[in-house]
Every structure is written in structure tokens, then in C-alpha cells.
C-alpha positions, 0 to 999 in steps of 0.5 A: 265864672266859676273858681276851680280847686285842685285836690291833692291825694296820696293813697298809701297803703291803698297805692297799687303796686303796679302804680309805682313800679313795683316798690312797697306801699308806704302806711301809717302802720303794717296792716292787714286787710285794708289795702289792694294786695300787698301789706304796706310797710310801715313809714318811718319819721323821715318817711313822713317829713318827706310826705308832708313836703310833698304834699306842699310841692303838689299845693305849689304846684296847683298855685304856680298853674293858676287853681283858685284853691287847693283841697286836701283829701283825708277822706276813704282811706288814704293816707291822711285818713289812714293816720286818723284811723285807729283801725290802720293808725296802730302807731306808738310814737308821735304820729299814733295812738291818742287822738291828738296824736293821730291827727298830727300828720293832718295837721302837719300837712296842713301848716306846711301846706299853708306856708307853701300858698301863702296866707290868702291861699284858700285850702279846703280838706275831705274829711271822713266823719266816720270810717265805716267799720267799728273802731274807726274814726268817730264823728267827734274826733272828725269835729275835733281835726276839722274845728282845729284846722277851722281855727288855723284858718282852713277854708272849708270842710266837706265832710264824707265817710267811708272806706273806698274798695270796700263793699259795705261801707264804700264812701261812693254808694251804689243803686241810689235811685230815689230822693230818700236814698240820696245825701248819706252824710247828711245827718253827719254834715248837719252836726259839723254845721252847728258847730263850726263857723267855717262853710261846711260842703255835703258830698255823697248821692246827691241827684236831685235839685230838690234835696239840695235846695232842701239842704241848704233852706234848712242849713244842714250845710253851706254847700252840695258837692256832686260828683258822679252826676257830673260824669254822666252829665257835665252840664247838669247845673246849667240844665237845672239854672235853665229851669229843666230839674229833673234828677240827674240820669245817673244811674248810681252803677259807679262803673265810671270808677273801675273805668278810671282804673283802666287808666284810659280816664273816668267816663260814664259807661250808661252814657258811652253805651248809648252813644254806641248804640246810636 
């Protein structure tokens, strides 16, 4: 009974080389220092017309297979996240610099991504509240994309954070492992609540039951979303709705990541462990 939505990402100047054949990562701008290796090139105006087409094929595609909704990822640094970024958007033309225009290609995505799917399409977005590093994105112009795309009929928000490969400001944290630790993006969700009307999602260390009850009681948000926990325990919320609620096993080690790297799929290494063992 439950509705599944398909996220479409592109990760650009975070794409491995290896992954696309050698050929140079694309980004909003040339910068160093943000992605795995190679300093990407920076895109050129058709670059990112065709991106943004592309973003509405794979949202086509996600309909045409029967998904109930499509999210788009501009969250942990890829390529939508980069463009609102002024620490890797150092643009000077349309697409960089101010605010608004740092958002244009978000936009943009969103409006031909909304044309591809219809009107009754519902299309969500991850949405960095902050990027991590000072410079980044603030929280305030995360509310501002996020109230806009509220406005054009966007059908929900789940607000993240963080820049992913990085060791102090990664968007999956590791060694959460007490109730206090847990919903890192919680204070972040909860301004985003008070000021939107769209339904806002809390991703980021959820484990236990009673944190997410306590988060939606208090309204901090309309939704938790769970990620890791999943892994490790695919049927997690059918345990807890039996009335069995203890916290998730996740031991909060995000190797599950490094191996989906391996291109063999993500998998709960604790768990694959154990059965080993067995």
C-alpha cells in the first residue's frame, strides 16, 4: 500500500571520472578542492539547457515506469546543490552570483521537469539548509528556493545539509548512537515548517521511534525520512507498527556507502557480517 518515488540526480563536478569514461566532470564553475580528483570543467549555457532536458527525460522516464512521484536531489553537493552554492557557483552570468540567479538552474529544472509530468505529477526536492563550510548556502536562501518552488506547486521539501565526501560536514553522519545525537537537521526542518505550507520531510540519523513521534507531536515537521536504517533493516517500520520499538540496529558506520561504490549495491556490511559468521 504504500507510494514510491523515484530521485533523479546528477552529480557534477562530484562525477568519477571512471564513471563516464573518462571524459571531464561538468560543474557550475572550475573549482578546486570539491570534487573526486579532477577539476571539473565549467559548463557552458547550451551545457546546461541540455542538463536541464535531461533532468526532464529521466522525470518521463520515472512516470512512463509507473513511480508515484519523482524527487529531485539538490542536496550534498551535486550538481543542483552546486548551482546554489556560492562557495563552487562562482559564476558571472545568469546562472551565478546573486541568489536569485544561483537558483535559476533549480529552478529551471523544476519548471521543465513540471511540463515533462504534467501538472498532477507530484514532484518533491532534497534541499541543503546549509552546505556546511562558511560561505555556503544560508539557511535563509535555502527557505527562499524552497518557498518559491512551494509557490509553482512543488509538493514537498525534505530539508538536508552538508557536503558529501566530506569528513567534517558529511550530510550521512557517522557514531549516532543515542537518541540525543539523532535528527541533525532537526532545528533546520522546524524554521522551514513554520514558514512553508507545503509538507516538510526531516532526513538525517533518525533511529529511534520515539524521536520521530516526538517530531511530528511537536510539528517540527510533517514527515521523517530513513535511510540507513532501511538498509540494515528493511522491515524496520513493520517492526515498530507490530509494537516491537526498539531503535533501529544501525550501527551508524556508513560503510553501506563505500560499498555501493564498489558497484556491486549498497548493503549493510554489520549485518553481511553476522550472517557470515552464522
Amino acid at each position: 500500500g504504500g507510494l514510491v518515488a523515484a530521485q533523479v540526480a546528477h552529480a557534477g563536478g562530484r562525477t568519477r571520472t571512471e564513471y563516464i569514461n573518462g571524459k571531464m566532470p561538468m560543474a557550475p564553475f572550475a573549482v578546486e578542492g570539491f570534487s573526486f580528483g579532477d577539476t571539473p570543467s565549467e559548463m557552458t549555457i547550451p551545457e546546461i539547457a541540455a542538463v536541464i532536458e535531461r533532468f526532464a527525460d529521466g522525470a518521463r522516464r520515472v512516470k512512463k515506469a509507473g513511480f508515484d512521484a519523482v524527487q529531485l536531489h539538490s542536496a550534498h553537493n551535486y550538481l543542483l546543490s552546486q548551482f546554489l552554492n556560492p562557495l563552487v557557483n562562482r559564476r558571472s552570468d545568469r546562472y551565478g552570483g546573486s541568489p536569485e540567479n544561483r537558483r535559476r538552474f533549480l529552478t529551471e529544472v523544476y519548471e521543465t521537469v513540471r511540463d515533462a509530468v504534467g501538472n498532477e505529477f507530484p514532484i518533491l526536492v532534497k534541499l541543503n539548509t546549509t552546505d556546511g563550510p562558511e560561505g555556503g548556502i544560508s539557511i535563509q536562501e535555502a527557505l527562499d528556493a524552497a518557498r518559491i518552488l512551494s509557490d509553482r506547486g512543488m509538493a514537498a521539501i525534505e530539508v538536508s545539509g552538508g557536503i558529501a565526501g566530506s569528513d567534517t560536514f558529511r550530510p550521512s553522519r557517522t557514531g549516532i548512537l543515542t537518541s540525543f545525537q539523532e535528527a541533525y537537521f532537526r532545528e533546520a526542518a522546524s524554521v522551514f515548517k513554520q514558514e512553508l505550507t507545503i509538507p516538510v520531510i526531516l532526513v538525517g540519523g533518525l533511529k529511534s521511534y520515539e524521536v520521530a513521534e516526538e517530531i511530528l507531536e511537536r510539528e517540527e515537521a510533517d514527515y521523517v525520512s530513513f535511510s540507513r536504517p532501511l538498509i540494515c533493516e528493511p522491515d524496520l517500520i513493520a517492526r515498530w507498527k507490530k509494537g516491537e520499538r526498539s531503535r533501529s540496529k544501525c550501527l551508524s558506520c556508513n560503510l553501506c556507502l563505500k560499498e555501493g561504490l564498489k558497484g556491486e549495491g549498497i548493503a549493510c556490511v554489520g549485518k553481511r557480517s553476522a550472517q557470515m559468521e552464522r
